[in-house]
N, C-alpha and C positions, 0 to 999 in steps of 0.2 A: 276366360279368366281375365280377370282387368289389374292391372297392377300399376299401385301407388307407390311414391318414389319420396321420404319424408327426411328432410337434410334441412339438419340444427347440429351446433356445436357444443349444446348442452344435452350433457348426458339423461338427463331426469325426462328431459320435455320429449328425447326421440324414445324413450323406453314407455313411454305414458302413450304416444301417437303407437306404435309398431302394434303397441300389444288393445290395445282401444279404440282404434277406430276405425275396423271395419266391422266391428259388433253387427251382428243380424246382418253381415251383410258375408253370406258364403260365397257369391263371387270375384271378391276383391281380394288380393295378393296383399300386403306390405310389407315393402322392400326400405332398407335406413342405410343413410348415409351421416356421416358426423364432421364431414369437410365439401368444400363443392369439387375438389378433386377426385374424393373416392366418388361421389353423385355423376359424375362424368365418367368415368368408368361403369359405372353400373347403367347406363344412358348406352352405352355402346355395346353391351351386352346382353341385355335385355328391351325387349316394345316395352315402353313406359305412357300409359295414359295421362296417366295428374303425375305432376311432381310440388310440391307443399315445402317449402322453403323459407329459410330464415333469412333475415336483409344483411345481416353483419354476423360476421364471420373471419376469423384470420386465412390468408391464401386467396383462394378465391371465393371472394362474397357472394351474395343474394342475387347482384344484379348483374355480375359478369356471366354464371351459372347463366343465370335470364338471356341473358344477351348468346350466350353459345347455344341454348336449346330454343331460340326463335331461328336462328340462322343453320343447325344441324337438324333439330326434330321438330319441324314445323306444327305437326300433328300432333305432339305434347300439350296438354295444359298445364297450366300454374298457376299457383295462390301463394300467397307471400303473405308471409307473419313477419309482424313489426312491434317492437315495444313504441314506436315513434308515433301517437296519434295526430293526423292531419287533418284540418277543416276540408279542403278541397277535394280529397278523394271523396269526401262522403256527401259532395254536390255530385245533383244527379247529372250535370255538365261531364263531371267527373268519370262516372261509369261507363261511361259509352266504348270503353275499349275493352278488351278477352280479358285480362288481369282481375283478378281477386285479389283482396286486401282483408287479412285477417289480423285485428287487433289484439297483441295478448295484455292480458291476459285472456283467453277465451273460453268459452261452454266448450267441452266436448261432444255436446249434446250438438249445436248450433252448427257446431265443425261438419259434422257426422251429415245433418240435412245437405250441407251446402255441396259435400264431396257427390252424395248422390244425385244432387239437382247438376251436377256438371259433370258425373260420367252418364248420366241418363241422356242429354243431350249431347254429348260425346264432342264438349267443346275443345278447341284449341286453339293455336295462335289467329289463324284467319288474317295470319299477315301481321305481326303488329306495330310496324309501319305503316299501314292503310290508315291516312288522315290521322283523325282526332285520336288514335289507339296509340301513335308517339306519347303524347300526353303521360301514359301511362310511366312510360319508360323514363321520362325525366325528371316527375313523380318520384319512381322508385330508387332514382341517382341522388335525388332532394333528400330522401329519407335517411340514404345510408350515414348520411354526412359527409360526404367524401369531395377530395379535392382532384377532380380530372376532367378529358374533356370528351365527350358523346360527339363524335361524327357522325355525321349522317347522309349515306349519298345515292343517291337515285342514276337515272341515268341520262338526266340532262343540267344536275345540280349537286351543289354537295354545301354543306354546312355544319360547321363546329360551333356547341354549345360548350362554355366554359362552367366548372361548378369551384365554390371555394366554401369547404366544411358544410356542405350541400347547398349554400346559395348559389345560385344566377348570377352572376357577375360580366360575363361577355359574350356575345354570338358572332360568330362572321356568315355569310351567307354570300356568294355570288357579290363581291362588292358594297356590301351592303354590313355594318356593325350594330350594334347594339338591338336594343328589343324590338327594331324592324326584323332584324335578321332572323331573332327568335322564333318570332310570329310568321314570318316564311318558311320557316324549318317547321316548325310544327304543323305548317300545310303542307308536307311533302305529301303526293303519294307513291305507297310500295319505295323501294327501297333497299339496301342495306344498312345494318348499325355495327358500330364501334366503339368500345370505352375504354378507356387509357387514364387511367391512377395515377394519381402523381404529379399528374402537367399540372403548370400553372400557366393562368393568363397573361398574356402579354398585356393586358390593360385590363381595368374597369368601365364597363360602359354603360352596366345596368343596374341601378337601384333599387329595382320593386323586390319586394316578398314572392318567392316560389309561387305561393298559392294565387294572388291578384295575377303574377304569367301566365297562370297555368287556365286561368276560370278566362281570362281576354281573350290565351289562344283559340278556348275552345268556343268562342262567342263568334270570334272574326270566321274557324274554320267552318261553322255551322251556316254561314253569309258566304262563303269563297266560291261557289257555282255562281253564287247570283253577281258578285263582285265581277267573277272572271269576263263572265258575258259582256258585261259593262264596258271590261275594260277591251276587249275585243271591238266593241263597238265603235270606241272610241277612235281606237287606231287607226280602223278603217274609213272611216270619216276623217282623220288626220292624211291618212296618206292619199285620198282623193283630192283632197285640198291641197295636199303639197303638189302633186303632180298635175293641178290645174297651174298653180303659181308659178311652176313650171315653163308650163306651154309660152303662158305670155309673158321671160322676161324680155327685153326688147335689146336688140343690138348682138355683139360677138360671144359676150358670155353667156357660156352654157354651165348652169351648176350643177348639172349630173356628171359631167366632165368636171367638175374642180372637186366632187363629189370620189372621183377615181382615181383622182390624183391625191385626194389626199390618203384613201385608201392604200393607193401604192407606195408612199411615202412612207406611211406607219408600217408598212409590209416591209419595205426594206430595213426601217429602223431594226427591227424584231429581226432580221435575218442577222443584222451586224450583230447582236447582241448577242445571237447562238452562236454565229462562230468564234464570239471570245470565250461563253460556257466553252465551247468545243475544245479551246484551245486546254482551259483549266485541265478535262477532261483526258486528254489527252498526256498527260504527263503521268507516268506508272504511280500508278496507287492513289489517284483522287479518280473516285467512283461517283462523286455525287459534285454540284457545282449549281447553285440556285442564284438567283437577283432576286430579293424579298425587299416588300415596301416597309416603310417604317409603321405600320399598323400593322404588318404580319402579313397580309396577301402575294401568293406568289404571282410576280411579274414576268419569269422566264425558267426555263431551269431546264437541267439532264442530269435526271438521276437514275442510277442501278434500279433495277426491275422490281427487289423490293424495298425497296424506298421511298417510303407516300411523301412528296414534295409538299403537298398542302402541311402537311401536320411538321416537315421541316420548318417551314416557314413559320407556322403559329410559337412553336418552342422556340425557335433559334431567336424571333421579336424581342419574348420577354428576356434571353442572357445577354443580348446585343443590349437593350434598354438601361438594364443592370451596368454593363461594364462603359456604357455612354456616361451614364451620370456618376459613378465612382471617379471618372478621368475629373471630372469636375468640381465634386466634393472635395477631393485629394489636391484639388487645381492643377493637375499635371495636363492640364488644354487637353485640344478636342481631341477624339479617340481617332487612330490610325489603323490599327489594328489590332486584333488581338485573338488571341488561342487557345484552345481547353485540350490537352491531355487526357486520353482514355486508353483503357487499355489495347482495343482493339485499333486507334490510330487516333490522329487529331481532327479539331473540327477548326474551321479558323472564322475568322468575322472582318469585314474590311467597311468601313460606309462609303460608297460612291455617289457622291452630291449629297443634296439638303434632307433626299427623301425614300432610300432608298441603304440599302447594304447587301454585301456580299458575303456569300456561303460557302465552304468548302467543305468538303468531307472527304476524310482522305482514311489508307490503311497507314499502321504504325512501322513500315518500312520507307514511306515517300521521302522524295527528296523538296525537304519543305524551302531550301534555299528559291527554287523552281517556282514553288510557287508563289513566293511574297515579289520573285521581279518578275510575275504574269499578272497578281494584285495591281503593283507601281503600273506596269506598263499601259493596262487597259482603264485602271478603273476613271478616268478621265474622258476614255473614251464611250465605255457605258453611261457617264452619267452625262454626256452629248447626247445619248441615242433615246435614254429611257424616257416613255412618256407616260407620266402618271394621271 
């Protein structure tokens, strides 16, 4: 017995799906959900083949649903109904990943074919991180409209795409901003994913329309073997030539040796730099202590186990940005520091040098005196050490 899984928050459209469409078809189940919270409960209780899904939804939507049953029930499929129609899913650039996209209004007729051409095939995620299959996923983030950001991280990279009322507005990648970073993210392969509502971007950095991203990513990823080799070629050709230029400089310098030295230097800078986190760290009730650059990338950090430092950094940019330029609208000069109150403790902000700021995260017992003369005392010193 095969069992579908049909979660919409309108009452008419899942009473229409439950009772309709497995017609003629005696070995198909259908199971409803009317939130993606009960849909997640029923996911845990049941083997679910296809799950048929609405994009918007109050609680948890279309795409967060999507994003837990790639990462918990791999072996599920999905199809996503949209009132939102898009030119670019329906380039055939587009299709290349597991996801189905059904426009409503739809045939139930149409529906009906298409459930059986993909439990006959007995499709599923197949990963959908593997390459051009992201595509889909940021697609579906485009569609919701939503304002958050999709992380994405593999296991030699990681990258956050920003969305604003479902545009593209910022990526970071490995050093790297704007719609390069995109375009690297979108070639990840495998993976995990992430999506987080709510955030917003520490900047704007990307202009184009969802769909022009979406149709380049999948153009450059279709080219990214033949690229990579290239650029392998390259390298190695580069460093046979380096390590001739090498052999013959003439006299006492030796640049593999000033090559180690200056290794060692940036190695010590980075140690000085932990043991003033450490220091932070070390005063009862600051659990988290980061050096973030003024783009948002983390520069150094120790934070509690679960505390993703990258995604501290991306948030903490854009309220550091915010309370940078309020000091100056207001003319009250340059910002020194400053604090945000939560319930569960404070977070504090310090800038150290021209390019660079300080993070704190503390519980709402610390003794914050502690911290603002561990702020005074080092941040002169970090901002000696930090090399950006």
């Amino acid at each position: 017995m095969k069992r579908i899984l049909v979660v919409d928050d309108e009452e008419d459209m899942l009473w229409m799906l439950q009772r309709k469409l497995n017609k003629n078809m005696s070995n198909v189940k259908i199971l409803a959900a009317h939130s993606g919270e009960e849909a997640l409960k029923i996911l845990a209780a049941n083997r679910i083949n296809l799950v048929i899904t609405d994009i918007n939804m109050p609680g948890i939507n279309g795409l967060d649903l999507l994003i837990e049953i790639k990462n918990s029930y791999p072996e599920t499929g999905v199809m996503i109904m949209t009132a939102y129609p898009s030119g670019a899913y329906k380039d055939k650039a587009m299709m290349n990943g597991s996801l189905r996209f059904i426009e409503k209004p739809f045939d139930i007729h149409d529906l009906r074919e298409q459930v059986r051409e993909v439990l006959s095939k007995d499709e599923h995620f197949r990963g959908v991180v593997d390459g051009i299959e992201l595509i889909d996923i940021v697609q579906f983030n485009g569609l919701s409209k939503s304002t958050s950001v999709l992380k994405v991280k593999t296991a030699d990279s990681e990258g956050m795409i920003f969305f604003k009322d479902g545009a593209v507005i910022h990526a970071m990648c490995d050093q790297v901003t704007g719609e390069e970073a995109f375009y690297k993210i979108i070639a990840f392969q495998g993976g995990t994913i992430e999506n987080m509502r709510g955030v917003e971007s520490p900047m704007e950095s990307i202009g184009k329309n969802i769909d022009a991203l979406l149709i380049e990513g999948a153009t450059r990823t279709d080219h990214s073997n033949i690229e990579t080799e290239k650029a392998e070629q390259i390298m190695a050709l580069k460093a046979a030539k380096d390590h001739g230029a090498q052999d013959d400089v003439p006299g006492p310098v030796n640049i593999q040796s000033l090559g180690k030295e200056q290794q060692t230097c940036e190695e010590e800078e980075m140690n000085k730099i932990e043991e003033i986190l450490s220091e932070f760290t070390s005063i009862d009730g600051v659990h988290t202590a980061c050096l973030v650059g003024r783009d948002g990338f983390i520069l150094n950090h120790i934070a509690r186990q679960n505390v993703d430092p990258e995604m501290v950094g991306a948030i903490a940019s854009s309220g550091f940005g915010s309370a940078y330029s309020m000091g100056g609208q207001l003319g009250q000069g340059d910002l020194t520091m400053t604090m945000i109150e939560y319930e569960n403790g404070p977070v504090m902000f310090a800038p150290v040098g021209a390019e660079a700021f300080l993070v704190i995260v503390a519980d709402k017992e610390t003794n914050l005196g502690w911290v603002r003369l561990s702020i005074k005392k080092n941040s002169q010193t970090i901002a000696q050490n930090v090399s950006l």
